[in-house]
C-alpha positions in Angstrom: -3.0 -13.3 -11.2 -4.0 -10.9 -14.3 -6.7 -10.3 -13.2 -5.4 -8.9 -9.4 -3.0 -7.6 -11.5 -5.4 -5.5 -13.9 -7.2 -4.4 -10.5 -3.4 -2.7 -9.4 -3.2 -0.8 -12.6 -6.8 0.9 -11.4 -5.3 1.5 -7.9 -2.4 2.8 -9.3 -3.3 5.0 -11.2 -4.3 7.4 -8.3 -1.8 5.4 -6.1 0.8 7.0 -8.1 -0.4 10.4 -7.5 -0.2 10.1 -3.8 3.3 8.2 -3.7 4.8 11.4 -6.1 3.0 14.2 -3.8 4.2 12.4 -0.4 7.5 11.2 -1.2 10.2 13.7 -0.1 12.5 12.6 -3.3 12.7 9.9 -6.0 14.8 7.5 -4.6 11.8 7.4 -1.3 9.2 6.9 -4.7 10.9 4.3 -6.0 11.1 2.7 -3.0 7.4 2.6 -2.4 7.0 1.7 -5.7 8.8 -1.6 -5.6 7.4 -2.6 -2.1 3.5 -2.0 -2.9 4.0 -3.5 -6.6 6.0 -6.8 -4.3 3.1 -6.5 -1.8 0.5 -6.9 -4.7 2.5 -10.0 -6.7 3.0 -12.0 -3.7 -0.9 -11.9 -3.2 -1.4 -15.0 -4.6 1.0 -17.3 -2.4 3.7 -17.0 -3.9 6.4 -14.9 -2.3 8.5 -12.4 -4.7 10.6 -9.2 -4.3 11.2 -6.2 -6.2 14.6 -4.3 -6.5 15.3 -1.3 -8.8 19.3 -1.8 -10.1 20.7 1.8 -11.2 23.4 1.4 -14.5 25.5 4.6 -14.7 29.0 4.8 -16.3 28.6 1.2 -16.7 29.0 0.8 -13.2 25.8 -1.1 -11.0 23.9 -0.3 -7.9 21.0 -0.7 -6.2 18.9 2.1 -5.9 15.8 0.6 -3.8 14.2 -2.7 -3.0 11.1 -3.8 -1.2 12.9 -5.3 1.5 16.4 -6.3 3.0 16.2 -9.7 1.0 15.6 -8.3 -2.2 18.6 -6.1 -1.8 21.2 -8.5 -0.8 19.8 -10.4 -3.8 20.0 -7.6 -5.8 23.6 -6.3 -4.9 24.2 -10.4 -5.4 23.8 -9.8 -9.1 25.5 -6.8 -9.1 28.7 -8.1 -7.9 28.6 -10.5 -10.8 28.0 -7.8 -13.7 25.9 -10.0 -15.0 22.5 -11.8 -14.8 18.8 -11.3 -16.0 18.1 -7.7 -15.0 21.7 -6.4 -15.6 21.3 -8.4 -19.6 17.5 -6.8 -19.9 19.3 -3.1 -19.3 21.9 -3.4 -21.6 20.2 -5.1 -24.3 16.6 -2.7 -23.4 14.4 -6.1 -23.2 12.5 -8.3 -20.7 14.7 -11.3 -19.5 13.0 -14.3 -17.7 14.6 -17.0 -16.4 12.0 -19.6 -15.0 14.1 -22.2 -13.1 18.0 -21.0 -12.2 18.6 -24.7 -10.9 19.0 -25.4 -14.8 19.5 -21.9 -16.6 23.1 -21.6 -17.8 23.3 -18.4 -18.8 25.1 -17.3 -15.5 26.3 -20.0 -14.2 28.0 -17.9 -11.1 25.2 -15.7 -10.6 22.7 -18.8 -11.1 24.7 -20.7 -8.3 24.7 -18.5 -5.8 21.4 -17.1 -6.5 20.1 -20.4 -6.2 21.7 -20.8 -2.3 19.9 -18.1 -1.3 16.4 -19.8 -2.1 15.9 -17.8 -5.4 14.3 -20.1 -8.2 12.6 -17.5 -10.8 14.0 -13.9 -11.8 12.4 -11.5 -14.2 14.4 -8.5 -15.8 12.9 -5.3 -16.9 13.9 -2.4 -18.4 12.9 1.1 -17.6 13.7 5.0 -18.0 14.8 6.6 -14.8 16.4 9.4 -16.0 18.6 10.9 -18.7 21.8 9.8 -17.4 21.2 6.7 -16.2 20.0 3.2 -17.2 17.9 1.0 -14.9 16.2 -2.1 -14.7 13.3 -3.9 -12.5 14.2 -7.4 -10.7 11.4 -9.4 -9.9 12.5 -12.3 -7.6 10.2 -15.6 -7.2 10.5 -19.0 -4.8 8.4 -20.5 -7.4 10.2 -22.5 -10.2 9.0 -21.6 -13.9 7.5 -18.3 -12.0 6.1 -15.6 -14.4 3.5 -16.8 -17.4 3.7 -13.9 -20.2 0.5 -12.5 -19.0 1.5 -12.2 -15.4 4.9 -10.7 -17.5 2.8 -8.4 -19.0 1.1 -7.0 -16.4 4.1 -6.3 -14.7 5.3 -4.5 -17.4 2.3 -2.2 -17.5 2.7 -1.5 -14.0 5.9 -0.6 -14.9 4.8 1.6 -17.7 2.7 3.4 -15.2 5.4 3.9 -12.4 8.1 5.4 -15.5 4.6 7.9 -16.3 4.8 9.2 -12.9 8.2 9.0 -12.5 9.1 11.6 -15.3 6.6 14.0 -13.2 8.7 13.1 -9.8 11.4 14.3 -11.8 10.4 17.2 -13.7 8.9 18.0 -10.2 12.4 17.6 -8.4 13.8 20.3 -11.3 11.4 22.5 -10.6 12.1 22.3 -6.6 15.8 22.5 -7.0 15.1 25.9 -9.6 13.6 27.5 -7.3 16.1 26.6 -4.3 18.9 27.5 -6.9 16.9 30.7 -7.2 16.5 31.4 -3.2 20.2 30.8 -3.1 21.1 33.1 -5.6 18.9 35.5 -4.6 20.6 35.6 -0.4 24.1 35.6 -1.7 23.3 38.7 -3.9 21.6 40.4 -0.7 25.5 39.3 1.1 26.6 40.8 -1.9 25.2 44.3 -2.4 25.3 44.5 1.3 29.2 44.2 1.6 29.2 47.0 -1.5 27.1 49.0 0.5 30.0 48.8 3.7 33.0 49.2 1.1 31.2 52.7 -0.2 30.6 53.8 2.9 34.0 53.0 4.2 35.9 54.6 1.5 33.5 57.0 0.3 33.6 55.6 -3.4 30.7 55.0 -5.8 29.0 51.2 -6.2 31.2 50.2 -9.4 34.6 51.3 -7.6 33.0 49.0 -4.7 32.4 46.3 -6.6 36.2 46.3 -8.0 37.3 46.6 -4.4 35.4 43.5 -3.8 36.7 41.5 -6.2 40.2 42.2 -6.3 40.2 41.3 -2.2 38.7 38.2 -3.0 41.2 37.4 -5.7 43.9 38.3 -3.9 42.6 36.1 -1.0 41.4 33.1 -3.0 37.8 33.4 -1.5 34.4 33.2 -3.0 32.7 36.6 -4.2 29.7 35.8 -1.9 32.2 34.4 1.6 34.3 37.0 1.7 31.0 39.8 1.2 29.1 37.3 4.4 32.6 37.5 5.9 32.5 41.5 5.5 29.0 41.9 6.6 29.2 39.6 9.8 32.4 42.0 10.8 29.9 44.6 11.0 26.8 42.8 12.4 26.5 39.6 14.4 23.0 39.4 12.6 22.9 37.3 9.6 21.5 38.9 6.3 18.2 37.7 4.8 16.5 38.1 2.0 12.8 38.3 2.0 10.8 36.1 -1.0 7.4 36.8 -2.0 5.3 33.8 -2.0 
């Protein structure tokens, strides 16, 4: 298993690359993430699934998984606040436990996790983001599943997806900067556009505009930028745009 294990690390590290480049967001990362990394630890006969639980304002959810079973066991541990992955977030360690049939240290999770074939769960934690804590479930068939090198390995896989994930992220800023930017940049075109009508309307100059402006949309409890796009459409039927250089 380390060894098949040690040969994903070398995948991954270009693997990564690709799954930040094509995924549309995080959360469709993440989610690639977990299935290829349960795709590669079930290689050797054993079946296991991967889930990603989310910990914000002490509240739990899960944020992907590598298939429908490992979310319903996922959201399984969830409902019960506690359990191996929910223990290794809050206390920021790994959590095994090799056979729930005779771990007690969830006896409510451990019984019901048990029903739905589960025999082996390993808990890791991870940085997502700044606001948020989250962990990695690792879910096994096998009973006493998960020797510390195969533990090991797994945490260096996760070691590499946290790598690319603070690029996914710093990538997402850097998307949503520059749609903030567009944004801004179309309502100010609504913007001077409606001055531009209020001067020529009333023969004023731009400031004496602007004051117009803003006192109508005071007195009308609008937006700045809705009631300018509501002034501007009265005049043309033809949206305004606002041309970017790329």
């Amino acid at each position: 298993m380390l060894d098949e294990l040690g040969t994903l690390r070398d995948q991954q590290l270009s693997t990564m690359q690709s799954l930040i480049m094509e995924s549309e967001d995080i959360t469709e990362f993440l989610r690639e993430f977990t299935e290829l990394l349960a795709r590669q630890l079930s290689r050797g006969g054993t079946t296991r699934w991967c889930a990603i639980t989310l910990l914000r304002n002490r509240k739990a959810a899960t944020a992907v998984s590598s298939g429908a079973q490992a979310h319903a066991l996922d959201e399984l541990q969830n409902t019960f606040t506690d359990g191996p992955c929910m223990r290794a977030i809050r206390e920021n360690a790994v959590i095994r436990a090799g056979d729930l049939r005779t771990d007690n240290r969830w006896p409510d999770y451990q019984a019901a996790a048990v029903r739905q074939g589960v025999r082996a769960v390993l808990g890791l934690p991870f940085d997502l983001d700044e606001d948020a804590q989250a962990g990695l479930n690792v879910y096994s068939a096998e009973v006493n599943d998960f020797c510390p090198e195969t533990i090991r390995a797994i945490e260096l896989e996760l070691e590499q997806a946290s790598n690319a994930l603070r690029l996914a992220v710093r990538m997402a800023h850097e998307r949503e900067s520059r749609h903030d930017l567009h944004a801004a940049m179309q309502h100010r075109t609504v913007i001077d556009l409606a001055v531009g009508i209020i001067m020529g309307q009333n023969r004023c100059s731009q400031e004496e505009a602007v004051t117009i402006l803003k006192t109508a949309s005071n007195h009308r409890n609008m937006k700045l930028r809705d009631l300018a796009a509501e002034l501007v459409a009265s005049i043309t039927p033809t949206p305004p745009t606002t041309s970017f250089d790329t």
